[in-house]
BALOBA-1460 file (C-alpha; in Angstrom, 3 decimals):
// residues 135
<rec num="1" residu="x" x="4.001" y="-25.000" z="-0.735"/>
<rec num="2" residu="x" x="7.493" y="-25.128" z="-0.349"/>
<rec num="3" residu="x" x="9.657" y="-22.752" z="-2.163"/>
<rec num="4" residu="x" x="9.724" y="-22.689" z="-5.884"/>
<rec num="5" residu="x" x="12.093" y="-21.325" z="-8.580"/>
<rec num="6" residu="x" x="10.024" y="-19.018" z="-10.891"/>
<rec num="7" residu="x" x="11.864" y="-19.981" z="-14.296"/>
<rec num="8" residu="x" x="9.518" y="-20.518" z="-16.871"/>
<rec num="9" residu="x" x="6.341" y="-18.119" z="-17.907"/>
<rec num="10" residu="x" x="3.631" y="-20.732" z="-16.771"/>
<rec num="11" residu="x" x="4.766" y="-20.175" z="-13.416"/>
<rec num="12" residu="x" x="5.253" y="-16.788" z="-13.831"/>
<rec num="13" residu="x" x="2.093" y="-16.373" z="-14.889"/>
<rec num="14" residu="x" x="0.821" y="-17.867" z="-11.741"/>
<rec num="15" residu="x" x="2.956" y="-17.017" z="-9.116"/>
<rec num="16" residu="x" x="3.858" y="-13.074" z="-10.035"/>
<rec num="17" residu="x" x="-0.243" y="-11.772" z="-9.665"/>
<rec num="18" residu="x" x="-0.300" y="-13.679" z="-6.581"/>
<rec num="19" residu="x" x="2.941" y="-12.189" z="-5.372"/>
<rec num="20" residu="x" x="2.861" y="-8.514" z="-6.776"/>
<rec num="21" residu="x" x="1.756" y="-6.897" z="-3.809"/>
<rec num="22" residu="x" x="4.217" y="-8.365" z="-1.415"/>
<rec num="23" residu="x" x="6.590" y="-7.500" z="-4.165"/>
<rec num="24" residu="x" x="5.698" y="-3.646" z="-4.311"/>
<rec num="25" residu="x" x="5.420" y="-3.402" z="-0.718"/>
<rec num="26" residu="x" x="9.087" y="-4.449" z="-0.610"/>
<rec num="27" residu="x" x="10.145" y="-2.172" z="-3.469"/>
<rec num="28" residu="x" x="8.900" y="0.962" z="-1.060"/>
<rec num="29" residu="x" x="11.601" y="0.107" z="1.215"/>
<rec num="30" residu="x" x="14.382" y="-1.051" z="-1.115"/>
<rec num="31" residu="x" x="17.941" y="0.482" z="-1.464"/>
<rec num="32" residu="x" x="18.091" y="-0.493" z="-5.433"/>
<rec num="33" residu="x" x="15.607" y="2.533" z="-6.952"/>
<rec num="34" residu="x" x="13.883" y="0.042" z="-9.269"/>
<rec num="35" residu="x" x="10.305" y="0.173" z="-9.743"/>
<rec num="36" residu="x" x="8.263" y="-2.182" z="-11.165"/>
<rec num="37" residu="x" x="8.498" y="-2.103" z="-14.673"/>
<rec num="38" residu="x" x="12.168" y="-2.204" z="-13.360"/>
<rec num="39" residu="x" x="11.469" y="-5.935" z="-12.051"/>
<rec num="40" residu="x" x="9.578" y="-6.902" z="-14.615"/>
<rec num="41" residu="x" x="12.139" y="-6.216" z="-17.390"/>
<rec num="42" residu="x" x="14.829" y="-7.822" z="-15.041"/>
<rec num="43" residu="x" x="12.652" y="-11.081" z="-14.372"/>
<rec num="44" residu="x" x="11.733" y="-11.564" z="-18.310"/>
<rec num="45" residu="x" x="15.621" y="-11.097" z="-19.366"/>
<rec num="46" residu="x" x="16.391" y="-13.148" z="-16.760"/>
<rec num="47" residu="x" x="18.608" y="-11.069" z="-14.753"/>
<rec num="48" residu="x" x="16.816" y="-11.367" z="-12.288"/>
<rec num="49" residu="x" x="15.235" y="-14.674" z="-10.764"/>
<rec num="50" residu="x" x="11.417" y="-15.005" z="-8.568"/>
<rec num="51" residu="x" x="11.533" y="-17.443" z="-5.381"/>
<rec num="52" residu="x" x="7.868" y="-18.305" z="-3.756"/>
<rec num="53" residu="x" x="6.578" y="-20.073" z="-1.204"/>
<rec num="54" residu="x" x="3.226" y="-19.927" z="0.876"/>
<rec num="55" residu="x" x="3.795" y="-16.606" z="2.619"/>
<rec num="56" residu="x" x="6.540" y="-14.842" z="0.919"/>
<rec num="57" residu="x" x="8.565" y="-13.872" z="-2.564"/>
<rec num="58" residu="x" x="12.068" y="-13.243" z="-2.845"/>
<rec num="59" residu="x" x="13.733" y="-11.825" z="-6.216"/>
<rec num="60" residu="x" x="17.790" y="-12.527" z="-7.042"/>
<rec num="61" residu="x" x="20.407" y="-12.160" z="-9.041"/>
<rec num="62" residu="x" x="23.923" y="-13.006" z="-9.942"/>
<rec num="63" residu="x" x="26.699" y="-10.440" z="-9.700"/>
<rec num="64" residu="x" x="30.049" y="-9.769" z="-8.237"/>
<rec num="65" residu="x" x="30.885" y="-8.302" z="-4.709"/>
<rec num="66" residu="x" x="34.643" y="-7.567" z="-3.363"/>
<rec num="67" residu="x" x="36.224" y="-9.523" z="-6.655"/>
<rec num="68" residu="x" x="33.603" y="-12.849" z="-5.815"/>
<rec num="69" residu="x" x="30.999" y="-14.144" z="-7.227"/>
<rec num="70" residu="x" x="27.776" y="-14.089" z="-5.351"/>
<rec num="71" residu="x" x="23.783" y="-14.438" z="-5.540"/>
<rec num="72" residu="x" x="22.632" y="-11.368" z="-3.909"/>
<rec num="73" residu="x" x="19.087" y="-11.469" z="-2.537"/>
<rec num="74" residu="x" x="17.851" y="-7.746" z="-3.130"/>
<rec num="75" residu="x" x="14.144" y="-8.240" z="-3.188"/>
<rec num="76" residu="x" x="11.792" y="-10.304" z="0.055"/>
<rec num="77" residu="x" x="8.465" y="-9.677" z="0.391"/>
<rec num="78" residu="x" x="5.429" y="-11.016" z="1.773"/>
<rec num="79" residu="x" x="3.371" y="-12.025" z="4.814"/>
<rec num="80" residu="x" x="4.356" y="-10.228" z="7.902"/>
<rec num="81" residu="x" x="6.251" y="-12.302" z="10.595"/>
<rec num="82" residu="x" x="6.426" y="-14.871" z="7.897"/>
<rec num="83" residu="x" x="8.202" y="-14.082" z="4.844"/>
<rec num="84" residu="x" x="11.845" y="-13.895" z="5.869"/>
<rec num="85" residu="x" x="11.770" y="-16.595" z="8.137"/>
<rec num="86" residu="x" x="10.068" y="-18.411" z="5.285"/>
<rec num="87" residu="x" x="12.466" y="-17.867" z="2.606"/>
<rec num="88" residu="x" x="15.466" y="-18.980" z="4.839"/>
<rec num="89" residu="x" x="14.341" y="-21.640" z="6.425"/>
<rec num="90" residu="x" x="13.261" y="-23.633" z="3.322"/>
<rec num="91" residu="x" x="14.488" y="-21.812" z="0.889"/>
<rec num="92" residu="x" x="18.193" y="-20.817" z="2.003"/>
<rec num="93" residu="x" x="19.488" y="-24.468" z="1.114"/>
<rec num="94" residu="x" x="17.649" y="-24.982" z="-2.323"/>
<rec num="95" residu="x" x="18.740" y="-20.858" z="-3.179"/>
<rec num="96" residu="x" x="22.834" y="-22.158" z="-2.246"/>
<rec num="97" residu="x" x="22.256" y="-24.364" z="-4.452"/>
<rec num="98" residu="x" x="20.977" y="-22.774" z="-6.967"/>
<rec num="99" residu="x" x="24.030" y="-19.534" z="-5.988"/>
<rec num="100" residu="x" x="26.816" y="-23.020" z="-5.675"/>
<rec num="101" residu="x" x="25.475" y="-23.857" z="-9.688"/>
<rec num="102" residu="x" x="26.970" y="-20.623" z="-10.838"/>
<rec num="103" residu="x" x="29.598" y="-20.894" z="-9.080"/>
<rec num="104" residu="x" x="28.640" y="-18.112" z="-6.576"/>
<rec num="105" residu="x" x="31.181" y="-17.825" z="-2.905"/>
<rec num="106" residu="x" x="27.811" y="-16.512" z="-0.943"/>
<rec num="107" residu="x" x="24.540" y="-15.287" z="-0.598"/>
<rec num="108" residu="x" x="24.644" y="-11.336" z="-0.270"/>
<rec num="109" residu="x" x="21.955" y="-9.508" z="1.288"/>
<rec num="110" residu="x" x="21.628" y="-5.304" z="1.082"/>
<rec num="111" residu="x" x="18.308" y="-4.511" z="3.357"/>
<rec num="112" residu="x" x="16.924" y="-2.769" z="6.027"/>
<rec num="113" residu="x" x="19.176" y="-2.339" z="10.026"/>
<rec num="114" residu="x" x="15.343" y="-5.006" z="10.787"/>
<rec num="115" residu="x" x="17.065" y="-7.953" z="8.938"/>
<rec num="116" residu="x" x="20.171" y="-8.438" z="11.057"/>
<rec num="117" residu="x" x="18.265" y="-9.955" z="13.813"/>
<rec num="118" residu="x" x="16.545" y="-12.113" z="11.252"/>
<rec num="119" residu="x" x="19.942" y="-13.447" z="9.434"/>
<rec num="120" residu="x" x="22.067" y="-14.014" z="12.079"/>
<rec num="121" residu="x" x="20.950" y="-17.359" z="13.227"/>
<rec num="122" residu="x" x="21.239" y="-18.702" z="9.546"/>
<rec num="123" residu="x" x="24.721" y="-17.542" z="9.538"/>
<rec num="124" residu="x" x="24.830" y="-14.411" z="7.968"/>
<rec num="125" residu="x" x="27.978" y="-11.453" z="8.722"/>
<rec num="126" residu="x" x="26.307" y="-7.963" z="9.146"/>
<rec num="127" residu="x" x="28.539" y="-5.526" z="7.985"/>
<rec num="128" residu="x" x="26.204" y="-2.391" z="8.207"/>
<rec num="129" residu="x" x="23.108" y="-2.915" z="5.966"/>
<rec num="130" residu="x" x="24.906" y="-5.613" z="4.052"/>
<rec num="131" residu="x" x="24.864" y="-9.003" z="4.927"/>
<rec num="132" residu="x" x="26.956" y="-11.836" z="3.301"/>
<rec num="133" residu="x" x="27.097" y="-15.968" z="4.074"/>
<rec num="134" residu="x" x="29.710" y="-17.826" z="2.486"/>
<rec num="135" residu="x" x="28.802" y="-21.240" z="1.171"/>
């Protein structure tokens, strides 16, 4: 399956359960203190947006960073080994596009030291634990 935009509750309905646990794994490790009633509420108002493929899930949102406008990706989970690569390398063109719609300047990333390795080659700044590609 390639990856998917989770914007309507059919898919939600389908893709969350099968997701959840990748998703709550992630959430143990996350800088943002949400739980998951957290990412629930922020998925059904829609301030928040579900990716998924195959192997992995990925949660963003719109917001603003140093005065731009960007599409931060706060939330990956999923197989190990699998699920970052996953998301970037089909998702990272068809999640620009989605950020370049709404007018975002980049994809922002605030994870663990682990994902630096991970980003770089897919063009990604480190600048501590955040990471930021302009598009």
């Amino acid at each position: 399956m390639a990856i998917q935009r989770i914007d309507n509750a059919e898919k939600f309905e389908i893709e969350y359960p099968r997701c959840r646990e990748w998703l709550l794994e992630a959430l143990k490790y996350s800088t943002n203190n949400i739980g998951e009633n957290d990412l629930l509420n922020g998925l059904v108002e829609r301030d928040y947006l579900l990716w998924t493929s195959d192997n992995a899930a990925c949660v963003t949102s719109l917001t603003e960073w140093r005065e731009k406008p960007v599409c931060v990706l706060f939330l990956i989970g999923g197989a190990k080994g699998k699920a970052m690569r996953e998301i970037l390398l089909e998702g990272q063109p068809i999640v620009e596009a989605y950020a370049q719609e709404h007018s975002c300047a980049g994809l922002l990333g605030i994870g663990r030291e682990q994902w630096a390795k991970v980003l770089k080659p897919f063009g990604f700044q480190t600048e501590g634990t955040i990471f930021y590609k302009g598009i």
